[in-house]
KEKOL-335036 format. One line per 2 residues: number of its first residue (from 1); their letters; for each residue z, x, y of C-alpha. Coordinates in nm, 3 decimals. Layout:
! KEKOL-335036
NUM = a = Z/X/Y | ...;
This chain:
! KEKOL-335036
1 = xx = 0.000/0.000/0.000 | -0.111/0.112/0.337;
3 = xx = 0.178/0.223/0.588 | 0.214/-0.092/0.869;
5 = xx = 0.272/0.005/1.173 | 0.180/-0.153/1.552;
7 = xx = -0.095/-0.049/1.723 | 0.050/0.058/2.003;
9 = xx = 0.269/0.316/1.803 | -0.046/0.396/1.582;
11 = xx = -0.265/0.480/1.908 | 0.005/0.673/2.061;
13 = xx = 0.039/0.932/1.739 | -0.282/0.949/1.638;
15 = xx = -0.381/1.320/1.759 | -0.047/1.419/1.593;
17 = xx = -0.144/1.249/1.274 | -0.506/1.430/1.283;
19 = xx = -0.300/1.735/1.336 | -0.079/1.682/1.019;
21 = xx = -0.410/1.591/0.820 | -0.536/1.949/0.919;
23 = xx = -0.418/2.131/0.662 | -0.490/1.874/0.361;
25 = xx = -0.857/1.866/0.500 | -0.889/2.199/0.502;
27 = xx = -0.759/2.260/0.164 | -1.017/2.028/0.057;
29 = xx = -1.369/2.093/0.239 | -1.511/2.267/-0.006;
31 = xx = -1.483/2.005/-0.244 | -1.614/1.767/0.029;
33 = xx = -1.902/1.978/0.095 | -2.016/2.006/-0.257;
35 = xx = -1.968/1.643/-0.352 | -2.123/1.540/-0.023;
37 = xx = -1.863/1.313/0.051 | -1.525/1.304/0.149;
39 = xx = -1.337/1.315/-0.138 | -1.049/1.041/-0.252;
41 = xx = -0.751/1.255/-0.141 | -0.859/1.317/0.202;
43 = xx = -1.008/0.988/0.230 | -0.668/0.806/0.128;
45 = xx = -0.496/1.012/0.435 | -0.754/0.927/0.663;
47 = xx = -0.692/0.569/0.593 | -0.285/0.607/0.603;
49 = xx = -0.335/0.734/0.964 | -0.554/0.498/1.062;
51 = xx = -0.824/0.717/1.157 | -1.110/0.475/1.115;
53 = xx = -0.971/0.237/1.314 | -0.926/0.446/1.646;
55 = xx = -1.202/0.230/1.830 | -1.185/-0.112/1.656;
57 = xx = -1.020/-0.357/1.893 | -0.621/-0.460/1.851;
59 = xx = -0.710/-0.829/1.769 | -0.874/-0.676/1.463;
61 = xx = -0.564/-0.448/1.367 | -0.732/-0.152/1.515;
63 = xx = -0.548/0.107/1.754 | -0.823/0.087/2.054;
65 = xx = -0.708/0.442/2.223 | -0.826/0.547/2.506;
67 = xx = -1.156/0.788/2.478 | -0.935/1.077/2.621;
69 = xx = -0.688/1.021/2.286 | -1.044/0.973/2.090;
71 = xx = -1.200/1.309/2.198 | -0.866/1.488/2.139;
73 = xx = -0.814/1.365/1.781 | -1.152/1.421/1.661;
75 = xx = -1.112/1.798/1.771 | -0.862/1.825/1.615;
77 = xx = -1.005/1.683/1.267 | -1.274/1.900/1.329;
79 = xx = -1.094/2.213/1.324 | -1.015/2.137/0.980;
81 = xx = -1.360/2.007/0.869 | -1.680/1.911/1.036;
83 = xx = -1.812/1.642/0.774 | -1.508/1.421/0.780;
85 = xx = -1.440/1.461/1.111 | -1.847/1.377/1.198;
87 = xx = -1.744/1.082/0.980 | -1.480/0.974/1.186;
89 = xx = -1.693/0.919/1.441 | -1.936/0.760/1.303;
91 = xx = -1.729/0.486/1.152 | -1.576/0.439/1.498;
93 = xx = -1.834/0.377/1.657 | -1.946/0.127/1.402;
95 = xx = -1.632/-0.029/1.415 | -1.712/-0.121/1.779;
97 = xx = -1.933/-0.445/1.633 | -1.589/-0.590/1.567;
99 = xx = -1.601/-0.654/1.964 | -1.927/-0.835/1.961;
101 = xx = -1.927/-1.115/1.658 | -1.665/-1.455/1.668;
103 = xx = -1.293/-1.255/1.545 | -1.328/-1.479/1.192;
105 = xx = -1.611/-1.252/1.127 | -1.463/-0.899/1.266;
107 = xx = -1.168/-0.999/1.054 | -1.330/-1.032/0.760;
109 = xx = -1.520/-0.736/0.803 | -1.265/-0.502/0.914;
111 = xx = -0.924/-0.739/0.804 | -0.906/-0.451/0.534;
113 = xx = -0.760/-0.148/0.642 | -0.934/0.054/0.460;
115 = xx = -1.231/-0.128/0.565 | -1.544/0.110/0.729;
117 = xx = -1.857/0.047/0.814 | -2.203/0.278/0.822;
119 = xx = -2.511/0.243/0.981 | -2.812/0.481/1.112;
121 = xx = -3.142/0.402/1.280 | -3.413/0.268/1.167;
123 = xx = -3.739/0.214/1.381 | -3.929/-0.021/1.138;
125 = xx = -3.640/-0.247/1.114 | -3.724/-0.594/1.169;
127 = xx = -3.559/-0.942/1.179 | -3.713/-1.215/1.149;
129 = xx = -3.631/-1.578/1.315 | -3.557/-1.798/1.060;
131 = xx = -3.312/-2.153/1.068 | -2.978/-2.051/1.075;
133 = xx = -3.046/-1.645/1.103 | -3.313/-1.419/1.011;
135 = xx = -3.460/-1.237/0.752 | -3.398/-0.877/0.769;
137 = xx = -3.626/-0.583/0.619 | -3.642/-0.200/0.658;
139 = xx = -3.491/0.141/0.616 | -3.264/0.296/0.788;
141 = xx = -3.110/0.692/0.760 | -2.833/0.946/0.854;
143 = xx = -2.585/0.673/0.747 | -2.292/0.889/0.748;
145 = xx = -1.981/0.773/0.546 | -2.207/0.504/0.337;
147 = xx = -2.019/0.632/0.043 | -1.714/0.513/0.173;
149 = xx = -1.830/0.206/0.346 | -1.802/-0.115/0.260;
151 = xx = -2.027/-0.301/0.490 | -2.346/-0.159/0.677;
153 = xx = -2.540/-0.190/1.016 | -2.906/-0.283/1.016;
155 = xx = -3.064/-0.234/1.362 | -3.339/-0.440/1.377;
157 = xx = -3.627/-0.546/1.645 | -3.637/-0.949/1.629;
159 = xx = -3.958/-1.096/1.586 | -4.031/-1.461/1.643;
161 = xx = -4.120/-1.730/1.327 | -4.479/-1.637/1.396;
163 = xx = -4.424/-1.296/1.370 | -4.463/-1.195/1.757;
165 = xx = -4.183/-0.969/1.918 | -3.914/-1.119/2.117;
167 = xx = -3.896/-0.956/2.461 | -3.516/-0.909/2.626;
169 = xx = -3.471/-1.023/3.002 | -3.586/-0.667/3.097;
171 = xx = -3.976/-0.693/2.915 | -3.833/-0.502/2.629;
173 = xx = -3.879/-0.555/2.259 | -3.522/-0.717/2.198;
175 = xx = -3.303/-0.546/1.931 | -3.030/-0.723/1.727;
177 = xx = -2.796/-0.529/1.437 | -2.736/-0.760/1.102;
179 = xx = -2.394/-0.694/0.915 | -2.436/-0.678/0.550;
181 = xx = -2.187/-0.617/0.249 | -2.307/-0.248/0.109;
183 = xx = -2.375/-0.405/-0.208 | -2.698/-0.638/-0.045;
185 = xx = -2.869/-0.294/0.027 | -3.017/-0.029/-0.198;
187 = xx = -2.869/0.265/-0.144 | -3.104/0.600/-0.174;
189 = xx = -2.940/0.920/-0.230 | -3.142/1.155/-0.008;
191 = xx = -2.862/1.438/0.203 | -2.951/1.775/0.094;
193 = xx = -2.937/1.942/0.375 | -2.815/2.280/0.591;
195 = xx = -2.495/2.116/0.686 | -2.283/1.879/0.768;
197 = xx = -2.349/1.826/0.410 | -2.011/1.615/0.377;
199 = xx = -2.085/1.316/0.519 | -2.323/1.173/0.223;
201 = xx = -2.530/1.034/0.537 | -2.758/0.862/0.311;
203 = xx = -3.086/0.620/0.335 | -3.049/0.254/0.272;
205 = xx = -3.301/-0.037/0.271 | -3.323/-0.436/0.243;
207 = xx = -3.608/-0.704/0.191 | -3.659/-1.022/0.312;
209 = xx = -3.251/-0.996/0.306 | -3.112/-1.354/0.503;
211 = xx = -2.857/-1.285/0.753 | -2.693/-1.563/0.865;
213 = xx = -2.652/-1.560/1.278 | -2.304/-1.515/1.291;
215 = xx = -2.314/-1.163/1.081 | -2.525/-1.016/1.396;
217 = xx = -2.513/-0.927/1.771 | -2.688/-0.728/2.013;
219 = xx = -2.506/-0.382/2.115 | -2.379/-0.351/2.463;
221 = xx = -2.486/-0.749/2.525 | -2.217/-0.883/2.768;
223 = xx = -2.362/-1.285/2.652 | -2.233/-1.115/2.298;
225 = xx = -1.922/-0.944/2.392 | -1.605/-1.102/2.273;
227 = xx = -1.359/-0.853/2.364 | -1.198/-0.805/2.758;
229 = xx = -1.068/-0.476/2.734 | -1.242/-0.154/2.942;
231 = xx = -1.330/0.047/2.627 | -1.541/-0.219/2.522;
233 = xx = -1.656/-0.335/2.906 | -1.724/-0.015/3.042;
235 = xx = -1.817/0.213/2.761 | -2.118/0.209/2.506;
237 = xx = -2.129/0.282/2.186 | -2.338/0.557/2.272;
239 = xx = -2.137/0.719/2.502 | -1.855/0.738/2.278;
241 = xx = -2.065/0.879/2.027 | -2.149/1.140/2.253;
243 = xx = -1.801/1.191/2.401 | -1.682/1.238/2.023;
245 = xx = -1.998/1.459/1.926 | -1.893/1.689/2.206;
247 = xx = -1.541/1.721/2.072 | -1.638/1.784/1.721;
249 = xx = -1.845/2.082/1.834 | -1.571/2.224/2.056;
251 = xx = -1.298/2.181/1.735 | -1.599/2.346/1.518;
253 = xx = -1.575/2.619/1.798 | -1.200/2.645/1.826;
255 = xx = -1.151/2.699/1.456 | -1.370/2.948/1.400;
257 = xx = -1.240/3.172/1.698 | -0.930/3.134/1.556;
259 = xx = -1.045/3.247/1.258 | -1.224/3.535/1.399;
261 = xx = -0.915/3.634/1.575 | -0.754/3.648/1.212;
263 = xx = -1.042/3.844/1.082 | -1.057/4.059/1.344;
265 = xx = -0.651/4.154/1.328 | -0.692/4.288/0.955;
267 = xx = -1.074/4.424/0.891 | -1.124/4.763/0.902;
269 = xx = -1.521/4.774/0.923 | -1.757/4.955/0.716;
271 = xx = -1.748/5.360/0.799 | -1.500/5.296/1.046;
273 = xx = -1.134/5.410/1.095 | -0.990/5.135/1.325;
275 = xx = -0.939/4.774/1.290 | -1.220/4.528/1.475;
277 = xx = -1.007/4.400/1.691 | -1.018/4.772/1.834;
279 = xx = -1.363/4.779/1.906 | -1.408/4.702/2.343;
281 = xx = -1.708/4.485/2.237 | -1.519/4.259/2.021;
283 = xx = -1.290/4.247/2.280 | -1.509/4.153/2.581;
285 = xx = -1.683/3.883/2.309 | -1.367/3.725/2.215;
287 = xx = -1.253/3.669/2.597 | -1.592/3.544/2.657;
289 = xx = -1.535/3.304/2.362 | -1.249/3.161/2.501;
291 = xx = -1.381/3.130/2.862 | -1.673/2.895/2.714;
293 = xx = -1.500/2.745/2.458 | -1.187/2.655/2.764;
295 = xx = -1.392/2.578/3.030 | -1.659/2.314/2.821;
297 = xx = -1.323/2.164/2.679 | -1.202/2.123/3.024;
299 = xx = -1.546/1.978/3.207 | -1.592/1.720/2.915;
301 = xx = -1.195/1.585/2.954 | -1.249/1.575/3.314;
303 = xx = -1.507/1.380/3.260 | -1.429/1.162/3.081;
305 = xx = -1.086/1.063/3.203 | -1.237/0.995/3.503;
307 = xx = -1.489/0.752/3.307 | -1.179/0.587/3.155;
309 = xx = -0.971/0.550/3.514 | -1.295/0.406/3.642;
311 = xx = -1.303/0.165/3.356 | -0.901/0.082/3.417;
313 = xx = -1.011/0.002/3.736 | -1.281/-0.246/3.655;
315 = xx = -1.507/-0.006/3.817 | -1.888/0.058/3.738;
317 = xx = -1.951/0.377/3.637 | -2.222/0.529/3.873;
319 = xx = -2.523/0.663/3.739 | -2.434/1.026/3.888;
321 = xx = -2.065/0.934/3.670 | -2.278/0.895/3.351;
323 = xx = -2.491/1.160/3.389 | -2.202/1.397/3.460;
325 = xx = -2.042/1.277/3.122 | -2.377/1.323/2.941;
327 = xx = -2.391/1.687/3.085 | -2.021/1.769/2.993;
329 = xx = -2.067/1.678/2.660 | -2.426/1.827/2.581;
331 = xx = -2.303/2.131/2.753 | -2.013/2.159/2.548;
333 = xx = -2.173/2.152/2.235 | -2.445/2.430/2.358;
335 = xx = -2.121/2.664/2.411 | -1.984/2.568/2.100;
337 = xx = -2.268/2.705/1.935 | -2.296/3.039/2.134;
339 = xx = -1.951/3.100/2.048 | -2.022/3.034/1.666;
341 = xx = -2.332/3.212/1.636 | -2.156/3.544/1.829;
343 = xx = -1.843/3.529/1.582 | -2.084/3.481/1.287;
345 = xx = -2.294/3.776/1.376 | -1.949/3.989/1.541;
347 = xx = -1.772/3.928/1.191 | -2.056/4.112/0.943;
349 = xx = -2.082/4.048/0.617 | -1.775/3.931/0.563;
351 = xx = -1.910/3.592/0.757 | -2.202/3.546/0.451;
353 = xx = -1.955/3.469/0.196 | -1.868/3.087/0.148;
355 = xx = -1.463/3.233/0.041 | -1.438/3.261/0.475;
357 = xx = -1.435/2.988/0.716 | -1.801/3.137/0.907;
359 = xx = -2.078/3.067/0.742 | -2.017/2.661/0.699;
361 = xx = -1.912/2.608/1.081 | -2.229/2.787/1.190;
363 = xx = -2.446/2.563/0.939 | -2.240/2.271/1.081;
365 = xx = -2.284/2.342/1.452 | -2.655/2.378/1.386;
367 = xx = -2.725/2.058/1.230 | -2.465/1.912/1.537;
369 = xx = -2.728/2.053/1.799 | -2.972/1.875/1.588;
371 = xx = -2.867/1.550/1.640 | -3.007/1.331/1.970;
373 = xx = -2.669/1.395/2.193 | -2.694/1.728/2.164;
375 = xx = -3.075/1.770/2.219 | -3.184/2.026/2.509;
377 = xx = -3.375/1.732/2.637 | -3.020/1.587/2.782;
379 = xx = -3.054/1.850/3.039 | -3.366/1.745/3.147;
381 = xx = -3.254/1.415/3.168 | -2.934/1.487/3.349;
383 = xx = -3.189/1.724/3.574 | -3.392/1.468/3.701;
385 = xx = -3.096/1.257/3.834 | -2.921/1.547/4.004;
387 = xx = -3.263/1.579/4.228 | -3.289/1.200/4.236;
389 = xx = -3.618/1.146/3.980 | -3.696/0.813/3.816;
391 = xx = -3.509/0.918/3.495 | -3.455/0.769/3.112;
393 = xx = -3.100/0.597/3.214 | -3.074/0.397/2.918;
395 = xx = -2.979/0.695/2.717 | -2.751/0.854/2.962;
C-alpha cells in the first residue's frame, strides 16, 4: 500500500524525497539501461514519493508544485540517472491532461497512484468526427515510460465526417489528444538507441480506434481547461517540458563533475608521477566547469521564478518573458554538454569503460541535445525576438 500523505506536505518534500531516491537510482541504472526501462525497484520508490504526480492537479491527488520545486527535483533525479529522471518528466507533463477533461474522467485516469500516462508525437495522427467522439488512427513515437504506463496520449489532427480538416479560430488545422487504456494500442518495441536508453520510449499505433468525446481535449485550450490554478493558466505543457529538460541536463552535468572531481583526486595518469588533479589544465577546466554549469543553473531559476510570480500574479507572460525562459533553458543544456564532453575527454580512458559514471552521461546529454527543446534552432528563434522579427511564437 502506497504511503498517504496531503499534498501540500507531499509538494513541500518532494526535492528531499528525489534526494533520498538518489542513491537507490543510482545503484540501479545499469540495470535500467540494459532492460530499457526502469526497473520494479526504482519504479516502486518513484511511486512512494509521488514523483509522477508532481504536475497533476490537487483535485486529482496530485502535489501541483510550483515549476521552481519541479526543475529542482528533476535535477536532482538526474544526478542519479538520466532515463528515469527523463521519465519523470515526461509523465508529468502528461499528467497535465488531468486539467483539461470533466474530474470523473482525470480521476479515473489518474485516481490510481501509481497511475502514469505516455504519449509522443505523431504527425499522421488523425481523428475522425464521428456521433458521440471520433475515430482515432496513427502512430505515434518517443513514448517514454510506455512500459510503465497505463493509459496513453494520441495527438491527433481532427478531420470532419467527410474527411476535410477542421480549422481552429486561428486558420489552423485543429489538433485534439484522445486518452486511451495502453491495452487499446499496439505497442511496437523499437528504442535501440545511443542513450537515454532507459526510458523504453517506444512506438505505439491504433485503427479506426472510437474515442468517446469525453476521453479527449485540446492542449492549452482555455474553452477545455477545467482547472483555476496558475500552473495550469499560465504555463504550457511545453514550457514545462522545457523548463524540466533544462534541469535534467544541468543534474546530468552536476553529476558527472562531481564525479570527475572524484576521479581526478585519486588517478595518477599514464607515465605520469602526480595525481590529475595536479595538472594546471585540469584545474583551469574544472573551474570553468563550475562557472557554466553555476551560472546556466542560475539564469534558468531566475527565469523561471519570475515566470511563476508572474503567473501568481495573474499576469501574462510577455513574449520577451517567454523567450527569455526558452533561452535559459536551451542555453543550459548547451553548457551541460560542454561540460560533459570536456570531463569525458579530461578523464582518458578511464571515461570509455561502462564500470565509471562518463561514458553513459555523455551518451545521455547527446541524445538530450537531440531532442526539439534543446535544438540550436531555439536560438534562432529566441534571436529574432530580441531584434523584434516576426518569429515562430507558438513554440517559444
Amino acid at each position: 500500500m502506497l504511503e498517504r500523505t496531503t499534498a501540500a506536505t507531499s509538494a513541500d518534500d518532494c526535492v528531499a524525497r528525489a534526494e533520498a531516491l538518489a542513491p537507490l537510482i543510482a545503484a540501479h541504472a545499469a540495470r535500467i539501461e540494459a532492460q530499457r526501462e526502469i526497473v520494479p525497484e526504482v519504479l516502486a520508490a518513484l511511486h512512494q514519493a509521488r514523483l509522477f504526480r508532481m504536475l497533476l492537479p490537487r483535485s486529482c491527488g496530485g502535489l501541483e508544485v510550483d515549476p521552481p520545486t519541479f526543475m529542482r527535483a528533476v535535477e536532482a533525479l538526474a544526478r542519479a540517472d538520466g532515463s528515469t529522471a527523463w521519465c519523470v518528466v515526461q509523465a508529468s507533463g502528461c499528467s497535465l491532461s488531468a486539467a483539461y477533461v470533466e474530474p470523473a474522467i482525470a480521476q479515473e485516469i489518474f485516481g490510481d497512484p501509481t497511475a502514469v500516462m505516455a504519449w509522443g508525437p505523431g504527425p499522421t495522427g488523425t481523428a475522425t468526427l464521428v456521433p458521440g467522439g471520433y475515430r482515432a488512427a496513427g502512430r505515434w513515437g518517443f513514448a517514454s515510460g510506455i512500459r510503465h504506463a497505463r493509459w496513453l496520449g494520441c495527438h491527433c489532427r481532427v478531420l470532419e465526417g467527410d474527411g476535410t480538416p477542421r480549422l481552429d479560430p486561428d486558420g489552423q488545422p485543429a489538433e485534439r489528444s484522445m486518452l486511451i487504456r495502453k491495452e487499446r494500442a499496439k505497442v511496437e518495441d523499437v528504442w535501440r538507441v545511443v542513450g537515454l536508453k532507459g526510458t523504453g520510449s517506444d512506438l505505439y499505433s491504433v485503427d479506426d480506434l472510437f474515442v468517446p468525446g469525453a476521453y479527449t481535449f485540446t492542449r492549452e485550450s482555455a474553452a477545455d481547461r477545467r482547472e483555476s490554478g496558475p500552473l495550469y493558466r499560465h504555463f504550457t505543457s511545453y514550457r514545462l517540458y522545457g523548463i524540466g529538460f533544462a534541469a535534467l541536463a544541468l543534474g546530468l552535468g552536476r553529476a558527472t563533475l562531481d564525479a570527475f572531481v572524484e576521479l581526478a583526486a585519486a588517478k595518477v595518469p599514464y607515465s605520469k608521477s602526480y595525481l590529475l588533479r595536479d595538472n594546471t589544465v585540469i584545474q583551469s577546466q574544472v573551474a570553468l566547469a563550475e562557472a557554466k554549469l553555476a551560472s546556466a543553473r542560475s539564469y534558468v531559476l531566475q527565469q523561471v521564478h519570475e515566470a511563476w510570480e508572474a503567473a501568481v500574479t495573474g499576469a501574462t507572460q510577455s513574449l520577451m518573458q517567454r523567450a527569455s525562459l526558452k533561452l535559459a533553458g536551451t542555453y543550459a543544456s548547451h553548457q551541460a554538454k560542454d561540460v560533459i564532453d570536456t570531463l569525458y575527454h579530461a578523464a582518458g580512458a578511464t571515461a570509455i569503460f561502462e564500470s565509471n559514471p562518463f561514458e553513459r552521461r555523455l551518451r545521455d546529454i547527446h541524445t538530450v541535445l537531440q531532442q526539439v527543446q534543446a535544438h540550436f534552432a531555439n536560438f534562432e528563434l529566441v534571436g529574432q525576438v530580441l531584434l523584434g522579427l516576426p518569429s515562430q511564437t507558438r513554440l517559444i
